[in-house]
Steps between C-alpha positions, in 0.01 A plus 500: 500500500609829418438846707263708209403849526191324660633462761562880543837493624514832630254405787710203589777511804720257542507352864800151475637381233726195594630237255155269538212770526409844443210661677353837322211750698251639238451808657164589395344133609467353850693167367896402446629260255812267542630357196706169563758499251552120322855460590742687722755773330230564250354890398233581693313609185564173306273190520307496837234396711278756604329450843206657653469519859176364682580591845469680741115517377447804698623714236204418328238556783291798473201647237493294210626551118174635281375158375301566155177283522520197288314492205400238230647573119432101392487159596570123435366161543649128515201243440432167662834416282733778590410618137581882481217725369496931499197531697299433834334185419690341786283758707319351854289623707458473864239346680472400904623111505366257736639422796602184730661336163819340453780668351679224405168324325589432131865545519540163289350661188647844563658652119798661615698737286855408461709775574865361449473654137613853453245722424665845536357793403337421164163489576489805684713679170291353278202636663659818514605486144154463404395836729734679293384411141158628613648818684831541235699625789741265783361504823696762708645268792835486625490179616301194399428210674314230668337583852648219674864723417342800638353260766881417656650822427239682714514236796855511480560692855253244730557182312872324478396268175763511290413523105670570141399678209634621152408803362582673150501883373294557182418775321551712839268256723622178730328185453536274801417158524546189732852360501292119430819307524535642929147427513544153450822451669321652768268257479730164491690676829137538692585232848266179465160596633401297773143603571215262623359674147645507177662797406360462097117448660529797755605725171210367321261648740501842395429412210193278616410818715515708154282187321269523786450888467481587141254482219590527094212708436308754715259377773165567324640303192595181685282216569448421900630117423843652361534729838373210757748226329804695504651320819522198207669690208794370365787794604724587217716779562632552111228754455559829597392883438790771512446839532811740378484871634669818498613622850785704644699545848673855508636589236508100312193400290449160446344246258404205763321183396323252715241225597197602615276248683146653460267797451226631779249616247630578090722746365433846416449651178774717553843393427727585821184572743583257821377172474323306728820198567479246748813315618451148619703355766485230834662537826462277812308527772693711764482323837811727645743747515782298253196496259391858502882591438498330196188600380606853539788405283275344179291768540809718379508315203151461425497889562793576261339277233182650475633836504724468236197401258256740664243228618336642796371193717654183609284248653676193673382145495601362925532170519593259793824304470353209332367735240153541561326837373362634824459904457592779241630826615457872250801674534504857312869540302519893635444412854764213542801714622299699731319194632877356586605846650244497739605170631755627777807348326488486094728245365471685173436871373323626144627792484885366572414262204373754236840726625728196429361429188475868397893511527595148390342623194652803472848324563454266270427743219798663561699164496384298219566776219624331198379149333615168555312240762544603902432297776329610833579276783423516852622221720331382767496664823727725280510916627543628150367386158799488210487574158736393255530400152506150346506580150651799306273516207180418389189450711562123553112321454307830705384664241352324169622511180125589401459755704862661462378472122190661540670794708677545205200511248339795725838665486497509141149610495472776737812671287354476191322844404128551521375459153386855393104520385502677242151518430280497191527770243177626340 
């Protein structure tokens, strides 16, 4: 990586150099970078690894970064196949399940989506793509990426999972996706699970819970034997509506793109009006204090998912330890962080998380300012989050040749000259 005029180097002061790191202060930001150099005796301003510091978290504490609210520009569907289609006819809609039935009912049949193929961002850019062609402009965003990035990034100073990304510069925007290869390292290094459960059927019931509490058409079009037998549909979690939205922390707008589990009524007529989301999830029942802590802790998650995609109500399937459906709770998304505040000791604060993010991003900006394919890595239990670069050119398989083709094609055609009308002599 190389120090750019981004980087305004006129508001930088340099605080130790030594033959291993170099630590800059941006003077007009409330953060400090330390760039580990790859080998000792090297320049400070050859190849490096760029770090950016997670603690203390205090620094981030306060009133939070302006958050613009989310807001719909397209959307996506996989089908009972996994079958990509522009469009929303993946759409659900929620309706009250029944209670006192077994989670784990039907997990022999359960269609489950293999995720050890790489996906990475071409459904999203193809979706985006497609907005485009019908607007003949690019979207604005600096960044672009899946929520489950954003996700990690923003729970970064109460959570010590570690995670990996790569991320490329294009045409002035960075695409980030999920390093796949960590994820299922990550995965083969997980300790043997020694539950009285197993750990594959206590996954599956979420998505029983979501089975349990959705509809594919609105209520008044579905028939009352298709609502009262849904404890005995088959659960096949290949089908799946995404949502993709424009949003922005300070001064950072981003293109965001994920699953949404269900709608509360329909959507409105008005592209970008809020939308009536509802995020599914289950929790046990809490019997004591242990229980309540870590409840506290999910619901930072389930609060910085929703948030990032604007849906304004999660509603939580509990469920004994055996999995039986016994109770759901209505959370709203807006009231989460104040909720935890007012619990005497917060494990976790919203406004610390939007701050964090808010300068990660701006950081990051600043650090990944020429092409090639960068990695983001945070290890776990790790105090900083590293960026570095694992390829020098290219974008490596982030960005498609279709839509890197296609960027092209509107290049060409917004500099081409409006044709004159010359009208019609008489």
């Amino acid at each position: 990586m190389y120090l750019g005029s981004s980087l305004h180097l006129s508001s930088i002061k340099v605080l130790m150099v030594t033959r291993q790191v170099l630590l800059l202060e941006h003077s007009n930001t409330r953060f400090r970078t330390f760039f580990h150099l790859h080998s000792a005796g090297q320049s400070p301003f050859s190849t490096m690894t760029a770090a950016f510091p997670i603690q203390p978290v205090a620094r981030f504490a306060g009133k939070s970064e302006l958050v613009k609210r989310p807001k719909e520009f397209a959307c996506f569907s996989y089908d009972a196949d996994h079958k990509f289609h522009l469009g929303a006819q993946s759409l659900k809609w929620y309706y009250t399940p029944d209670l006192n039935v077994d989670l784990s009912k039907g997990f022999e049949t359960f269609i489950k989506h293999d995720d050890s193929v790489d996906e990475h961002l071409d459904s999203l850019l193809t979706t985006i793509a497609d907005y485009e062609q019908k607007t003949s402009k690019p979207i604005d965003a600096h960044i672009v990426t899946w929520r489950g990035m954003m996700t990690k990034i923003m729970a970064a100073p109460f959570d010590d999972d570690g995670f990996e990304m790569n991320a490329t510069l294009y045409r002035g925007c960075i695409f980030i996706e999920e390093n796949h290869a960590y994820k299922q390292a990550s995965r083969a290094d997980e300790r043997p699970w020694n539950g009285p459960i197993p750990q594959e059927v206590m996954q599956y019931w979420g998505y029983k819970f979501e089975t349990l509490s959705t509809l594919p058409r609105p209520w008044g079009q579905t028939s009352r034997d298709f609502i009262e037998s849904r404890p005995d549909h088959v659960v096949n979690n290949k089908e799946q509506y995404c949502s993709v939205v424009r949003t922005g922390i300070g001064k950072t707008i981003l293109c965001i793109g994920g699953e949404v589990d269900a709608i509360w009524d329909d959507k409105p007529r008005t592209q970008g009006d809020p939308i009536n989301w509802v995020e599914l999830k289950t929790s046990a029942v809490i019997q004591n204090d242990r229980q309540a802590n870590n409840f506290e802790r999910k619901l930072m998650k389930f609060w910085i998912q929703s948030f990032l995609l604007g849906v304004p109500k999660i509603i939580v399937g509990v469920r004994t330890q055996d999995g039986l459906l016994v109770e759901t709770k209505e959370f709203r998304t807006m009231e989460i962080p104040l909720m935890v505040k007012q619990n005497g000791r917060p494990k976790w604060d919203g406004d610390t998380c939007v701050n964090f993010a808010n300068g990660f991003l701006e950081w990051l900006r600043q650090t990944i300012t020429d092409e090639g394919v960068w990695r983001i890595k945070r290890r776990p239990r790790s105090a900083e989050i590293e960026v570095f670069k694992v390829e020098e050119v290219g974008h490596g398989d982030i960005i498609t040749d279709e839509f890197m083709n296609w960027r092209i094609k509107l290049e060409l055609r917004q500099a081409q000259p409006p044709t004159e009308d010359k009208g019609t002599e008489e």
